[in-house]
N, C-alpha and C positions, 0 to 999 in steps of 0.2 A: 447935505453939507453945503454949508455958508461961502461965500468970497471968502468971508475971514479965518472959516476953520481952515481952508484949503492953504491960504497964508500960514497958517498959526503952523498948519502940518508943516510947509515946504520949508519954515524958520528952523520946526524941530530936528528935520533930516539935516539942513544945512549946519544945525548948532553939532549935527555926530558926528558930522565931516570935519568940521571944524577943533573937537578935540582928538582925533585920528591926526591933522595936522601939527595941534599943539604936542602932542605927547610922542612925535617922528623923531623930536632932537634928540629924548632917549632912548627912541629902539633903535640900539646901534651893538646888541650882540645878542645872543642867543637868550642868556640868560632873561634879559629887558622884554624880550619877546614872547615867550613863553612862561615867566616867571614874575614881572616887573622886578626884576632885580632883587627879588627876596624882600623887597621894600614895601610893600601895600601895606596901611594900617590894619589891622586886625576888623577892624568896624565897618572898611569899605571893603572888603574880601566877604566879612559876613553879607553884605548888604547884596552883593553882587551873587552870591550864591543862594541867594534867595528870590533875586529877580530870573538868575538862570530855571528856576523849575517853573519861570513864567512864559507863556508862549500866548500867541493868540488864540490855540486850543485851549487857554486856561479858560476862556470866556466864555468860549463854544460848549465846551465838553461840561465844564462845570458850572457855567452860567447857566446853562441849560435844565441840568438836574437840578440847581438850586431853582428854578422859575417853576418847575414838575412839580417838585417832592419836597422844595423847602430846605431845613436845619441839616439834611441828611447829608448834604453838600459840604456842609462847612466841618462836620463830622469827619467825613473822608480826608478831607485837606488837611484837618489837624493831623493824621497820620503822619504828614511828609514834616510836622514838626517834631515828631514825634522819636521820627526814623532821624533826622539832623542831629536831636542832641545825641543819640545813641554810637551817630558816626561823631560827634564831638567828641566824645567820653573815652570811647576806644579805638578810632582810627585815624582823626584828624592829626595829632602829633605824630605817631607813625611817619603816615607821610611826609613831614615836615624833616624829619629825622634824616629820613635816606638820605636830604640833600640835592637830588633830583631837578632837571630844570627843564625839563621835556617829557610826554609818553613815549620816546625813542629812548630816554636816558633808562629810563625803569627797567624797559621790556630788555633792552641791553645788558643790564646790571643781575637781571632776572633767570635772563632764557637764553642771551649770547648772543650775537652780531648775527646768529642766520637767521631767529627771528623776527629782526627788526622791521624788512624789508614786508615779509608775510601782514606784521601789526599793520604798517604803513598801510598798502593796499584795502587791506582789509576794513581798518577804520576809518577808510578816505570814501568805499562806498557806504558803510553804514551812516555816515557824517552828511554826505548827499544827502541821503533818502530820509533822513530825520531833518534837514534846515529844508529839503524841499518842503514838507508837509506841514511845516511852521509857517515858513513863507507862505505856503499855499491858504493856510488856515485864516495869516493875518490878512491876505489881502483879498479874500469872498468878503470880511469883516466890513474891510473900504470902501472893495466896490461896489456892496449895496447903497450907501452912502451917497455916490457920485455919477448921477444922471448928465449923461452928457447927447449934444443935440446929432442930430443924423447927419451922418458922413462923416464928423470928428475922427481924423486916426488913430483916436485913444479909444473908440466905442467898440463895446462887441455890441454884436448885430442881434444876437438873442437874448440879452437883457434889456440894452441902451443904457446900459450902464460903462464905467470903467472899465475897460477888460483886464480880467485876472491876470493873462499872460503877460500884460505891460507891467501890472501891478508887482507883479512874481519879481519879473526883468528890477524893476526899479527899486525895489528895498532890497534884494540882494546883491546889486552896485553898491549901494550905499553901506550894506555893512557888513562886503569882500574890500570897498575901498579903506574904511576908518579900522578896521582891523589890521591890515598890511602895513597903513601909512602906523601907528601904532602902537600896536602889539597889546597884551594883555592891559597893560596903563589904560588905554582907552578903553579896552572892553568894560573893564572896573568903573571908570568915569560914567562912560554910557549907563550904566547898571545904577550907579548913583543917581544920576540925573533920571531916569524911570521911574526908579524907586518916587520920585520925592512929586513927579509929577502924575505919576499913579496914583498913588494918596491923596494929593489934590484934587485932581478931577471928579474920586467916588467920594470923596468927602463931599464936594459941591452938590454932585449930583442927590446923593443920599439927604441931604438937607430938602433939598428944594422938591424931592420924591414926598418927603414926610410932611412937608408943609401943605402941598397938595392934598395929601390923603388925612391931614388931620391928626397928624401924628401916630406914634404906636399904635394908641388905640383906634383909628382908625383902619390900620392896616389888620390889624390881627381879627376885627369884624366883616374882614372880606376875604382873606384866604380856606382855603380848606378845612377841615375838620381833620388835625396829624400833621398836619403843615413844618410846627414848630418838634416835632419826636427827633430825637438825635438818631436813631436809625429807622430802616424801612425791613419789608420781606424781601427785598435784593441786595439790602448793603448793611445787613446785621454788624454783631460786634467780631466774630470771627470773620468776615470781611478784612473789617477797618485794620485789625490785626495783621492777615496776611498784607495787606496792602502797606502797613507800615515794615513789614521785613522785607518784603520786598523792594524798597527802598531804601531801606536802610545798608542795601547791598549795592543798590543806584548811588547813591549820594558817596559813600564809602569805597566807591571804584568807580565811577564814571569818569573819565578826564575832565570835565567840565566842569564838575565840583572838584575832583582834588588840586586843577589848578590856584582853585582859592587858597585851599589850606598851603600848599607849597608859595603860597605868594609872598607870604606873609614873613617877618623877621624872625621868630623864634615859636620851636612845635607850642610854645603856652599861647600865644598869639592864635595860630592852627585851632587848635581848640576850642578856642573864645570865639573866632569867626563863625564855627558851626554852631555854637552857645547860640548865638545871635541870629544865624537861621533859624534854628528850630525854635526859638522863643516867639519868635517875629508865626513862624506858622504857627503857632500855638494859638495864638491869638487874633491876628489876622482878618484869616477868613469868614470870621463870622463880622468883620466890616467892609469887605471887597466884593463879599456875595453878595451882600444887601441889595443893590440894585436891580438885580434880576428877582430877588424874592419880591421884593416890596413892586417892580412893575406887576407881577401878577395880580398885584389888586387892584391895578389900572387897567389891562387888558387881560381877562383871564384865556384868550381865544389866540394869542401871540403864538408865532413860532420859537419854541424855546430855544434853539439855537441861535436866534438875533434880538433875545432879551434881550441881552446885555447892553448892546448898541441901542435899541431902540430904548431903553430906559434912559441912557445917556440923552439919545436927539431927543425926547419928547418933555425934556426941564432945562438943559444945559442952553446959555444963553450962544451968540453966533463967535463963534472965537474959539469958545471952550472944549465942541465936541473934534476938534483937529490934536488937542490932548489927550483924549481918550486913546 
């Protein structure tokens, strides 16, 4: 990582602070905070529920498989679009419906005032231990990235790189702070701003991978033999199946996505936002994998787990890879 990526990152973190700031003057009641006010366009709820089943595990986990085994990746992902429109079709209004402006409001409405207190506890450790291992996930991604010189108090001593721990510490400042100052508005915005800057960066990168390799044909005379099969012997079609019901039970009750659908002004809106996830996966993945598939035809000996990244640093020019 460049002077400039390192810029380009610390502008990106400052620009999330900075709408956690802007969007403070409306979180001034519960509903604003947990709900945006019933107010979010239908397009930025989709959008946002669709960056939410993004983590830096998305790169790791499935970067990875796509740099293995290829098509079979983008195969799997289509599921989670799959499982979206189905939570559009029959749950996303629902939710809209109850009227609801919190996961306190529901479990209330639901189970009664003594289990509210049980949900709270309950979903406050499961809510740790899933942003810990995001966190954790996104910032090995970084640290590989960022060689720093001996005795730096940013260095861990057995990489010489960034250390995780700081890394951990500092993007979860940053988005316990833009959340609080806030509320759901910024998470949406944030989500927005991903969105648009995710797509930029594998677009870039995906050009500049193909130009290299000579294009399509190029690449397709240097991957495997099965490369491009929409499934494998570990992720058949009864797989992709379960994994899409299985989801379709995630997305259709997690509080992370139903806060989209309750964001939004009316359940036809609710709807349309999960229309909009699940179309966006439908498609998608087979343009956001690309860069881990198409590096295997640059280094077939790569750790599959820092494709992802390593496709980006070895095209993106100095600026760019602080986007990723």
């Amino acid at each position: 990582m460049t002077t400039a990526d390192a810029i380009v990152l610390i502008a990106y973190l400052a620009g999330m602070l900075a709408l956690g700031v802007f969007y403070m003057r409306r979180n001034t009641s519960l509903k604003q905070m947990f709900a945006a006010g019933h107010q979010s366009p239908w397009w930025v709820a989709g959008l946002s529920g669709f960056m939410t089943m993004f983590s830096a595990g998305t790169f790791v986990v499935w970067g990875g498989l796509a740099y293995r085994s290829g098509f079979v990746a983008v195969s799997v992902n289509m599921a989670y679009g799959v499982a979206a429109l189905l939570a559009g079709a029959f749950l996303a209004a629902r939710w809209r419906r109850l009227g609801v402006e919190s996961p306190a409001d529901y479990v209330r409405l639901r189970f009664g005032n003594s289990a509210v207190q049980l949900y709270l506890w309950v979903m406050m450790l499961f809510r740790l231990i899933g942003s810990g291992i995001a966190l954790y996930a996104l910032s090995v991604l970084l640290c590989v990235l960022v060689p720093l010189d001996p005795g730096h108090v940013l260095r861990d001593p057995a990489t010489g790189n960034l250390s995780v721990t700081f890394a951990v510490i500092g993007f979860g400042a940053v988005i316990v702070l833009y959340t609080m100052l806030g509320g759901l508005w910024a998470v949406l915005m944030t989500d927005v701003m991903q969105f648009i800057v995710l797509n930029l960066a594998v677009l870039i990168t995906v050009i500049l991978i193909l130009t290299r390799l000579g294009g399509l044909e190029g690449f397709a005379e240097r991957v495997p033999q099965g490369f491009f099969a929409l499934t494998s012997d570990d992720y058949g079609w009864w797989f992709i199946a379960a994994w899409a019901a299985i989801h379709f039970f995630m997305i259709g009750a997690e509080w992370a996505f139903v806060q989209r659908f309750i964001s939004v002004p009316t359940p036809r809106d609710a709807g349309r936002s999960a229309w909009l996830f699940g179309g966006l996966y439908l498609i998608s993945p087979a343009f956001w994998l690309l860069p881990p598939m198409l590096y295997r035809a640059i280094d077939p000996n790569a750790n599959p787990e820092q494709a992802y990244m390593l496709a980006a640093q070895a095209v993106l020019p100095a600026g760019m890879l602080g986007l990723v």
